[in-house]
Structure formats: C-alpha cells, structure tokens
ChimeraX commands (.cxc) that place a marker at each C-alpha (Angstrom):
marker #1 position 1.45,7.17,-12.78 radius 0.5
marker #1 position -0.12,8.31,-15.39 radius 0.5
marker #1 position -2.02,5.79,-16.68 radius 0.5
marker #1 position -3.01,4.85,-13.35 radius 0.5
marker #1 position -4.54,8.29,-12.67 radius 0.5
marker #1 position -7.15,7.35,-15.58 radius 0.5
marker #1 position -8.31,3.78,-13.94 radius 0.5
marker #1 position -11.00,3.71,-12.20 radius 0.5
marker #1 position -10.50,-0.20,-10.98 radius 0.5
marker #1 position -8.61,-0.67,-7.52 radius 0.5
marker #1 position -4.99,-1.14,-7.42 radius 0.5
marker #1 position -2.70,-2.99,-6.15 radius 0.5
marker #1 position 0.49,-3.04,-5.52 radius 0.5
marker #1 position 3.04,-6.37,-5.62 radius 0.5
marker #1 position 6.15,-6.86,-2.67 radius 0.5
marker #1 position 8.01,-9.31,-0.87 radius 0.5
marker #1 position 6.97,-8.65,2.97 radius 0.5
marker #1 position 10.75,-7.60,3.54 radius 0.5
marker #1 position 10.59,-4.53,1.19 radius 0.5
marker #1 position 7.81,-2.75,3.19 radius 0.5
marker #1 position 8.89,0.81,5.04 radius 0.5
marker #1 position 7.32,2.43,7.82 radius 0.5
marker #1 position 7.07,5.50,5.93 radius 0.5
marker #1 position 7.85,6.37,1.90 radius 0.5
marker #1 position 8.62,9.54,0.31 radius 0.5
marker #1 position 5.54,10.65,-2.23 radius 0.5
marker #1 position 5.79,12.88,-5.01 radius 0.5
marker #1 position 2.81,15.42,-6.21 radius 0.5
marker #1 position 2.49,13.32,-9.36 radius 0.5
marker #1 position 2.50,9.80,-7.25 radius 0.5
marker #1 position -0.67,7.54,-7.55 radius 0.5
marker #1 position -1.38,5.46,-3.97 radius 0.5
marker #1 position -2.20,1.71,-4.43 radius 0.5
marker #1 position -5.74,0.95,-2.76 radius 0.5
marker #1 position -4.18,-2.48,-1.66 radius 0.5
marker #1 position -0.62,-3.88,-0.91 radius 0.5
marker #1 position -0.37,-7.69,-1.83 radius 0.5
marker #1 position 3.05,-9.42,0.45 radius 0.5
marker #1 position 3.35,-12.71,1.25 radius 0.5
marker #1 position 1.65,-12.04,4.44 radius 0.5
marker #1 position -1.29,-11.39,2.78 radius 0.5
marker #1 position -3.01,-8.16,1.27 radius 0.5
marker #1 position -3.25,-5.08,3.01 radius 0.5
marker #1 position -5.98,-1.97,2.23 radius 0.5
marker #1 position -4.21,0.82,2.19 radius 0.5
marker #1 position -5.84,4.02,4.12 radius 0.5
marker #1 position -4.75,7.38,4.68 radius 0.5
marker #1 position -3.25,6.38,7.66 radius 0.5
marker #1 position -2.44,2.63,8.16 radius 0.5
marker #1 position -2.84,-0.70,6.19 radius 0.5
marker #1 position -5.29,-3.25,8.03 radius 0.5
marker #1 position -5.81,-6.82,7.94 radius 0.5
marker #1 position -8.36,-9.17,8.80 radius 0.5
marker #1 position -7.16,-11.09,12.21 radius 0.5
marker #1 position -3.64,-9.78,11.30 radius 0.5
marker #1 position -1.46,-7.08,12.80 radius 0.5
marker #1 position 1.58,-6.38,10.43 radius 0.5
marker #1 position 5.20,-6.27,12.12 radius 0.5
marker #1 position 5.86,-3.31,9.70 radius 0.5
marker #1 position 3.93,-0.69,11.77 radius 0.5
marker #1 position 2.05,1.94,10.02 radius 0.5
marker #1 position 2.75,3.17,6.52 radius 0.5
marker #1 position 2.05,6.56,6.50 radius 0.5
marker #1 position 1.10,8.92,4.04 radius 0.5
marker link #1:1,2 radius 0.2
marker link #1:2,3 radius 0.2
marker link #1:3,4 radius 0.2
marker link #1:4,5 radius 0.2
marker link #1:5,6 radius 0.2
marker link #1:6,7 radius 0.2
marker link #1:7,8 radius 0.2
marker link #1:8,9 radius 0.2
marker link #1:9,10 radius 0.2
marker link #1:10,11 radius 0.2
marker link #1:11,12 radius 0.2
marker link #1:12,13 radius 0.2
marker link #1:13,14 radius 0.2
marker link #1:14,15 radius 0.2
marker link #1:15,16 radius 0.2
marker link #1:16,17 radius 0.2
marker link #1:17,18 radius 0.2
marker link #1:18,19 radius 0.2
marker link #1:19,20 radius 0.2
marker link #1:20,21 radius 0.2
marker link #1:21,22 radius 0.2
marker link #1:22,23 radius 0.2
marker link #1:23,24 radius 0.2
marker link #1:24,25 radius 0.2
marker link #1:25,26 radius 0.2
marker link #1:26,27 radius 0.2
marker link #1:27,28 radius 0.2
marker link #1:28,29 radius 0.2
marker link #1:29,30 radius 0.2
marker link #1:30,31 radius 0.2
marker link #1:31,32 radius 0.2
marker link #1:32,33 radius 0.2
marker link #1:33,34 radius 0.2
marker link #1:34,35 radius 0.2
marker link #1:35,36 radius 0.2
marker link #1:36,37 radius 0.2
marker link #1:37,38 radius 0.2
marker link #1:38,39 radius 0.2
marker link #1:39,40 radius 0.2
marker link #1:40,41 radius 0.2
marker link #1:41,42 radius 0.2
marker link #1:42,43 radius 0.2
marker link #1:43,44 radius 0.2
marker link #1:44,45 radius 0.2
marker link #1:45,46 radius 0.2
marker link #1:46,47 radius 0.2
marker link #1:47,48 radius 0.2
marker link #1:48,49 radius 0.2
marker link #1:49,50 radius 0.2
marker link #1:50,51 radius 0.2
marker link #1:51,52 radius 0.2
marker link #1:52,53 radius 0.2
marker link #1:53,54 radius 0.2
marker link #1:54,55 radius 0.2
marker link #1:55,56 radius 0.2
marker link #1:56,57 radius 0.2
marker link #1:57,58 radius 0.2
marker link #1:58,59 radius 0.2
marker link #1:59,60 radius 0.2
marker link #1:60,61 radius 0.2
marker link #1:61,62 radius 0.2
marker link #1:62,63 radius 0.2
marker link #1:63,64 radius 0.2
view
C-alpha cells in the first residue's frame, strides 16, 4: 500500500470472477484499485459501483 500510494499510473487489481464481494472491509492505510480485471472482463472501479461496457455484473455493487 505503500508503494502504491506513490504511483501515479492506474491500477488494477487481478481476481477470478468467484472471489468478488458485495462489500469489503477497508483500512485507513488501504489504496483502492482504479480497475478490477475478472474473467468477465475489467471493471472501473467508482466510489460507488464498478461499470462495464454492455455488461451488468451478477456481483451487485462493491461498495466503498
């Protein structure tokens, strides 16, 4: 988290489409991913909700 706090390039973060939660805990020294990458495809990650082009994901909103 560290390191990540110094890049200014987008992230993104790697999972199989089974691992994604509706919600996840976050701690004060957590960095957020700008884009989640499943094999359903990649997600941008917002405040609120990932969104997809022409896709819908089962997984519901990820909140923050």
């Amino acid at each position: 988290d560290r390191f990540l706090s110094q890049v200014s390039a987008p992230k993104v973060g790697l999972a199989f489409d089974f691992q994604v939660v509706p919600c996840i805990p976050e701690d004060p020294h957590d960095e957020r991913v700008d884009y989640l990458a499943t094999e359903e495809g990649i997600f941008r990650i917002f405040k609120k909700r990932p969104e997809k082009l022409n896709y819908q994901p089962k997984f519901g909103d990820i909140c923050y």
